[in-house]
C-alpha positions in Angstrom: 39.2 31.0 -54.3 42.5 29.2 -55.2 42.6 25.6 -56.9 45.0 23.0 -56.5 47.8 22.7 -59.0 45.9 19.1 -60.3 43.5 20.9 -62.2 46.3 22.4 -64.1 47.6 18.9 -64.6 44.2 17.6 -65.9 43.1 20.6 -68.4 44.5 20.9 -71.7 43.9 22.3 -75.4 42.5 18.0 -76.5 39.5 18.7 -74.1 38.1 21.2 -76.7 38.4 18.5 -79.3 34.9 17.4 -78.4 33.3 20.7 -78.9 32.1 19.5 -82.7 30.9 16.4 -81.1 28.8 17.6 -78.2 28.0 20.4 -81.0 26.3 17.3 -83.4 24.5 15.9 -80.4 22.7 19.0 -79.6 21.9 19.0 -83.5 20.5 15.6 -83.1 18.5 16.4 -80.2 17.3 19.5 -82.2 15.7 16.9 -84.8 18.3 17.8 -88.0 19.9 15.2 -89.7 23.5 14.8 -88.3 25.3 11.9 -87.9 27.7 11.4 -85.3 31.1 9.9 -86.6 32.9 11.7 -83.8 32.9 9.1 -81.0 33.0 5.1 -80.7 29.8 4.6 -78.7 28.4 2.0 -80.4 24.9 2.5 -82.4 23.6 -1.1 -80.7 22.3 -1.9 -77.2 23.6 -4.1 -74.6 22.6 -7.2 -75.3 19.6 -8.8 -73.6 20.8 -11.8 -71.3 23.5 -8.8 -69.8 20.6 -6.5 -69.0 18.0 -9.1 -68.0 21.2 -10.1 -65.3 21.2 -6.8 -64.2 17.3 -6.5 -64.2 17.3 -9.9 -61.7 20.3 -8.8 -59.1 18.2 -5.5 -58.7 15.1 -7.3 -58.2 16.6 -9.7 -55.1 18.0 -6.9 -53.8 21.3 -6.0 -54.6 21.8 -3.1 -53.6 24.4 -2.9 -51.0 28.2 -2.2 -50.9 30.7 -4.5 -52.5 34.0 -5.3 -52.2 36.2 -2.5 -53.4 37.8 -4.6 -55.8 35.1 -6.8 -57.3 33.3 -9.9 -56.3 35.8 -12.6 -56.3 33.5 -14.6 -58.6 33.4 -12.3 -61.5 37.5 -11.4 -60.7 38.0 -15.0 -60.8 35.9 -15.0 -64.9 37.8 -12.3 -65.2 40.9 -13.8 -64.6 39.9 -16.9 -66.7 39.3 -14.3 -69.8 42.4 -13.0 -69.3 44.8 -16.1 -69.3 42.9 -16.9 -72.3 43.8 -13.6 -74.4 47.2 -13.1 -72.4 48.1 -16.8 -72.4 49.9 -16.3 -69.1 48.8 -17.4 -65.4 46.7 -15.0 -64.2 44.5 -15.4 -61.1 41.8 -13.6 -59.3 44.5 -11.8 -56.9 45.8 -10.6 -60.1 42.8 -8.1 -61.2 41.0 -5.0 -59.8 37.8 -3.9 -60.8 37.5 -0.8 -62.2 34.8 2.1 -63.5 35.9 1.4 -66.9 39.6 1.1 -68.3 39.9 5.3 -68.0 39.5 4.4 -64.0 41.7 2.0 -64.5 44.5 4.3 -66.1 44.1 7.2 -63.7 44.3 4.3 -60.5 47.3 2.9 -61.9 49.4 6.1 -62.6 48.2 7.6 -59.3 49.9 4.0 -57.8 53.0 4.0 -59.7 54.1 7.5 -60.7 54.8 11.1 -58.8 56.4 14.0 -59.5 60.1 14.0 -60.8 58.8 11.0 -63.2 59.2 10.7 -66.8 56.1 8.7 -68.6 56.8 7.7 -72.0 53.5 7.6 -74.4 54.2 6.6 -77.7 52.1 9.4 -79.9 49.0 9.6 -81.1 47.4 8.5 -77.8 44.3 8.3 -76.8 42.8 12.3 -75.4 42.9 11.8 -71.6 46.6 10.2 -71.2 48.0 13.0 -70.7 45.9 14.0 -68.1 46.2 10.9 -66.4 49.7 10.6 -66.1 49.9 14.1 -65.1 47.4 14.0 -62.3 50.0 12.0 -60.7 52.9 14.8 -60.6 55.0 12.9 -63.5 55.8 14.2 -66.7 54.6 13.1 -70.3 57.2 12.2 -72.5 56.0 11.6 -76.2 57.4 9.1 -78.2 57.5 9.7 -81.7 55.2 8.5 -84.4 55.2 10.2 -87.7 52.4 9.7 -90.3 55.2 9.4 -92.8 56.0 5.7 -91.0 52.1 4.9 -90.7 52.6 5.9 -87.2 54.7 3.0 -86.0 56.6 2.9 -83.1 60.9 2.1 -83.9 63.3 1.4 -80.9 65.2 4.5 -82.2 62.3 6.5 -81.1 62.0 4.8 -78.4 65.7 5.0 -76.8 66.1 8.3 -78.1 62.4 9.5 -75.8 64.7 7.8 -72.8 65.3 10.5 -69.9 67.4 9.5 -66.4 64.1 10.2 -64.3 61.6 7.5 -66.7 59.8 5.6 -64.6 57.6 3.7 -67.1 56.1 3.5 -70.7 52.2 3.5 -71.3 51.1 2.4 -74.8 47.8 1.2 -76.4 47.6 -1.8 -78.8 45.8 -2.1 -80.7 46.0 2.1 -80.5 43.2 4.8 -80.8 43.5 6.3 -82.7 45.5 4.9 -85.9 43.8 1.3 -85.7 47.6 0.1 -85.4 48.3 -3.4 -83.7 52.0 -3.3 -82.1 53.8 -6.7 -83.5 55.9 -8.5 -81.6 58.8 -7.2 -83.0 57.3 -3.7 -81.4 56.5 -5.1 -78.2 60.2 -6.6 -78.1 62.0 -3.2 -78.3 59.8 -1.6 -75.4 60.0 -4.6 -73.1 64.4 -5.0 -73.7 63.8 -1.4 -72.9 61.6 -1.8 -69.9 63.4 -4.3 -68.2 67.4 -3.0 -68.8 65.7 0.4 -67.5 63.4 -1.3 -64.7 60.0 0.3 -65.8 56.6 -0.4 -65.3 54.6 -0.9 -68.4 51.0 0.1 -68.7 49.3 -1.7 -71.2 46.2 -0.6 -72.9 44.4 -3.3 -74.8 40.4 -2.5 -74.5 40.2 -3.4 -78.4 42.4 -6.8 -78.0 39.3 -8.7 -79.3 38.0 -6.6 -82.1 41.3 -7.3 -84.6 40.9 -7.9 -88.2 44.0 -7.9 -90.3 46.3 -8.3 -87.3 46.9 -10.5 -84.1 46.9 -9.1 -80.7 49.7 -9.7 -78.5 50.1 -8.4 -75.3 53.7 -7.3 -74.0 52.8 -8.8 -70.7 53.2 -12.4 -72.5 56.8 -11.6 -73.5 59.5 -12.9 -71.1 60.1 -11.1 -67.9 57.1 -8.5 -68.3 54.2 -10.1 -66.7 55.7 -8.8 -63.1 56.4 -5.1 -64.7 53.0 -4.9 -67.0 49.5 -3.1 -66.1 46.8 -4.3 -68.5 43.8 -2.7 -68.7 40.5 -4.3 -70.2 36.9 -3.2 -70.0 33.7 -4.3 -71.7 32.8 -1.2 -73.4 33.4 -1.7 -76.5 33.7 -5.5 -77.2 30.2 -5.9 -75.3 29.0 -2.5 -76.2 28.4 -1.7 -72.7 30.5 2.2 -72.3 27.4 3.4 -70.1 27.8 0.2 -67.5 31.4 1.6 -66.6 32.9 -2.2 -66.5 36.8 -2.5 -66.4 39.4 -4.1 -64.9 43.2 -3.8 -64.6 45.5 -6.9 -64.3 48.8 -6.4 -62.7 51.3 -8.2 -59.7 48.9 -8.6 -56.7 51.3 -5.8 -54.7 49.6 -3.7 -56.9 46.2 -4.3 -56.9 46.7 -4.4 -53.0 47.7 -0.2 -53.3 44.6 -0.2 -55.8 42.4 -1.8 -53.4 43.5 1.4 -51.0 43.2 4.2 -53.8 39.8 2.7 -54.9 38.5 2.5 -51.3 38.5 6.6 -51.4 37.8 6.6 -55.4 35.0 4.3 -55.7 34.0 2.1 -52.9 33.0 -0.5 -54.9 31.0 -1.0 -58.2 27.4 -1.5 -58.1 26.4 -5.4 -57.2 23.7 -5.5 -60.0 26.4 -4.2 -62.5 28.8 -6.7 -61.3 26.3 -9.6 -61.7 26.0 -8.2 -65.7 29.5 -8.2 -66.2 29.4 -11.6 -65.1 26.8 -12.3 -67.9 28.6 -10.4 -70.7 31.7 -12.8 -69.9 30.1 -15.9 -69.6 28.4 -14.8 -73.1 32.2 -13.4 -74.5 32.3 -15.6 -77.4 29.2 -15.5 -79.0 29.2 -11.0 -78.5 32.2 -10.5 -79.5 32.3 -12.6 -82.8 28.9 -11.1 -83.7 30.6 -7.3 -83.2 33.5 -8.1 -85.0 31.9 -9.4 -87.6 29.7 -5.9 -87.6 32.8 -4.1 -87.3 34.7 -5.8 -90.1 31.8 -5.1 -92.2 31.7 -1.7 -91.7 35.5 -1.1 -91.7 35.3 -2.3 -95.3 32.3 -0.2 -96.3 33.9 3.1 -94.9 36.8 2.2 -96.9 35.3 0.8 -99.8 33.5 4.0 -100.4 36.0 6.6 -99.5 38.5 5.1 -101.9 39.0 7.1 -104.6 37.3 10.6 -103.5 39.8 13.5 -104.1 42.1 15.2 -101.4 42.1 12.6 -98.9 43.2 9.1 -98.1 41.8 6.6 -95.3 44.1 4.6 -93.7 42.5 1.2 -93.2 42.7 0.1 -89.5 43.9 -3.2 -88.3 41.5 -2.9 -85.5 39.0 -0.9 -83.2 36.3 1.1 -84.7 38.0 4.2 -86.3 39.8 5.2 -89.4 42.1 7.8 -89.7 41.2 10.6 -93.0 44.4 12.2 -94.4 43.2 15.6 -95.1 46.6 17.4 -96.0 45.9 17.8 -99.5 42.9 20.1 -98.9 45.3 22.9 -97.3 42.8 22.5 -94.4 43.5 22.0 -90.7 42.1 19.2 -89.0 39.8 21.7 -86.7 38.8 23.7 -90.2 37.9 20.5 -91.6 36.1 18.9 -89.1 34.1 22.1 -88.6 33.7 22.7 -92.5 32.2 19.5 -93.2 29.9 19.7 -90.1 28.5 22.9 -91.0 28.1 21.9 -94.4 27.1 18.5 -94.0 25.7 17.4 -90.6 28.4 14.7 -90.8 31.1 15.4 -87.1 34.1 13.6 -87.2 36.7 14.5 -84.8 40.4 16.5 -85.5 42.8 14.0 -85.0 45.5 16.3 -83.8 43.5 16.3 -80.2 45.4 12.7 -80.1 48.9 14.4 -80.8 51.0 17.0 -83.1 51.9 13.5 -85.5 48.1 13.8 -86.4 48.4 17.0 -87.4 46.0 17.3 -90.9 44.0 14.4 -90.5 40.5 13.6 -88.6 39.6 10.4 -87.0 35.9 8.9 -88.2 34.2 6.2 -86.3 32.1 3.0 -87.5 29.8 3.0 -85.1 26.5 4.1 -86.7 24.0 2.0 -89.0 25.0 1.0 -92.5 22.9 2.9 -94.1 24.0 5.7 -91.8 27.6 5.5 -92.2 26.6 5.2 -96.1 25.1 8.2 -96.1 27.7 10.0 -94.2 30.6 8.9 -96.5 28.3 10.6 -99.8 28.0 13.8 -97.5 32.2 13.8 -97.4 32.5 12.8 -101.2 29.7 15.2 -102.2 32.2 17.8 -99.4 35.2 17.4 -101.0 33.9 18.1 -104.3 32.6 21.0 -103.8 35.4 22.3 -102.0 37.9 20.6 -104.9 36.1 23.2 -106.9 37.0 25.9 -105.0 40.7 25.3 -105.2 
């Protein structure tokens, strides 16, 4: 039987990126000792006031369909959350509620982008971009990022990425996978560029609240951008809630009108009970995500603390999020070989960093989302790895 062309569009060689990963969860399940460094789920449940919420709206009932784009109250808390971290108007006709910031990336390409479109991504990018802006008919353009510039994005890059057919940038900041916050000065060349070019700008900033070293600013604050710019949000990781599915995008309200259309067919709605939890988790923003950044910050400086010093790599400390970036080059191992290597060897999965783009080539991202005394563990393991295989050279 023949397929459409879209799942073409939607494959690629970053999908087999997770093979380690979902190779160290069936070890897990098998009772050995891995430990999962290969994926920012974090180790902690949602927290109790979010789940009783959800436990209560199920109880009286709700259980019926809701309005495709969210129930105005939690759009409007939403909102409110959002002219606090944007520090711009935004109102409740402003934001779409989504299954998680990944909806809300697929939603807003399929709204703004077809084929004959150019996409610039600045690169590494997070695995399923691609996809995403494919599904729509466009084209991925990658904008370059080399290692040797700590993976920062410069207006040369930028210009020079330019085609006649771009029809709008995408970026993440702060980015998965480097840990990079975009300054100002950043932001500044893509929005001159975005508005002498008239482009939309979709703005990824699901780890705007867990920043250490760096502040977040969003492009959408700089002048003339809030009526080009798609933010997306979700709860996921600053509430530690990826299973609820709870996102949102903000964006001019002729957008989230076409949303409301494409979500009709998409999603119909998200659960009422979920809704009422995401409610919760906002009213409660404050108090969860100072506590996880706080755990974060912690654990950021114990992965690096540790690795410092071991032979043939080098972390690069992140400004923010939950990952750090290993410099493997000086092994003579590929990313893949490594990842698998220390696996095999160690139970420790971390993931091969060139999934997120050919500027990762030779280095492996490794999450912070396990126990202390886990992630302890699991940074011996690599020391007592790269020993070993020092000895080999």
């Amino acid at each position: 039987m023949k397929y459409s062309s879209l799942v073409q569009r939607i494959s690629g060689e970053s999908v087999a990126a997770w093979d380690i990963h979902y190779a160290a969860c069936q070890a897990q399940e098998r009772g050995e000792n891995a430990i999962i460094l290969s994926i920012g789920d974090p180790d902690f449940a949602t927290d109790d006031a979010i789940c009783e919420a959800a436990i209560q709206a199920l109880k009286a009932g709700d259980t019926h369909y809701t309005p495709v784009v969210g129930r105005e109250k939690l759009r409007e808390a939403i909102a409110a959350k959002q002219r606090k971290l944007l520090g711009i108007p935004v109102a409740a006709e402003n934001v779409a509620l989504v299954a998680g910031a990944q909806n809300g990336l697929y939603a807003a390409a399929m709204c703004l982008f077809e084929s004959g479109d150019d996409v610039l991504v600045p690169e590494p990018m997070y695995l399923t971009y691609a996809a995403s802006v494919q599904a729509s008919g466009a084209r991925l353009v990658c904008i370059e990022q080399p290692a040797e510039k700590d993976f920062r994005l410069t207006a040369q890059a930028l210009e020079a990425a330019l085609t006649p057919n771009t029809r709008g940038i995408a970026l993440a900041t702060p980015n998965n996978p480097t840990g990079n916050v975009y300054t100002r000065e950043e932001l500044e060349a893509v929005a001159q560029v975005a508005r002498r070019h008239d482009l939309w700008v979709i703005s990824d900033e699901v780890y705007c609240q867990l920043t250490y070293d760096a502040p977040h600013i969003s492009i959408a604050s700089l002048e003339g951008m809030a009526e080009r710019t798609v933010v997306l949000n979700s709860l996921s990781k600053s509430h530690a809630m990826t299973g609820w599915r709870v996102g949102w995008v903000v964006a001019p309200t002729s957008l989230v009108q076409h949303l409301d259309n494409l979500l009709l067919c998409m999603l119909y709605g998200l659960p009422g009970f979920v809704q009422e939890a995401a409610l919760k988790a906002i009213e409660l923003d404050d108090e969860i995500v100072a506590s996880a950044r706080e755990l974060y910050t912690r654990r950021r400086d114990l992965i690096a603390r540790e690795l410092d010093g071991v032979p043939l790599i080098k972390g690069k400390v992140p400004e923010a999020g939950m990952f750090m970036l290993l410099d493997i080059r000086a092994t003579g191992l590929s990313g893949v070989d490594f990842a698998w290597a220390l696996f095999r060897e160690t139970g420790v999965s971390v993931l091969d960093a060139q999934a997120f783009g050919a500027s990762c080539a030779g280095f492996v991202r490794v999450s912070f989302t396990v126990a202390d005394k886990d992630l302890l563990d699991a940074c011996q393991r690599i020391r007592q790895f790269i020993e070993k295989l020092q000895a080999g050279l």
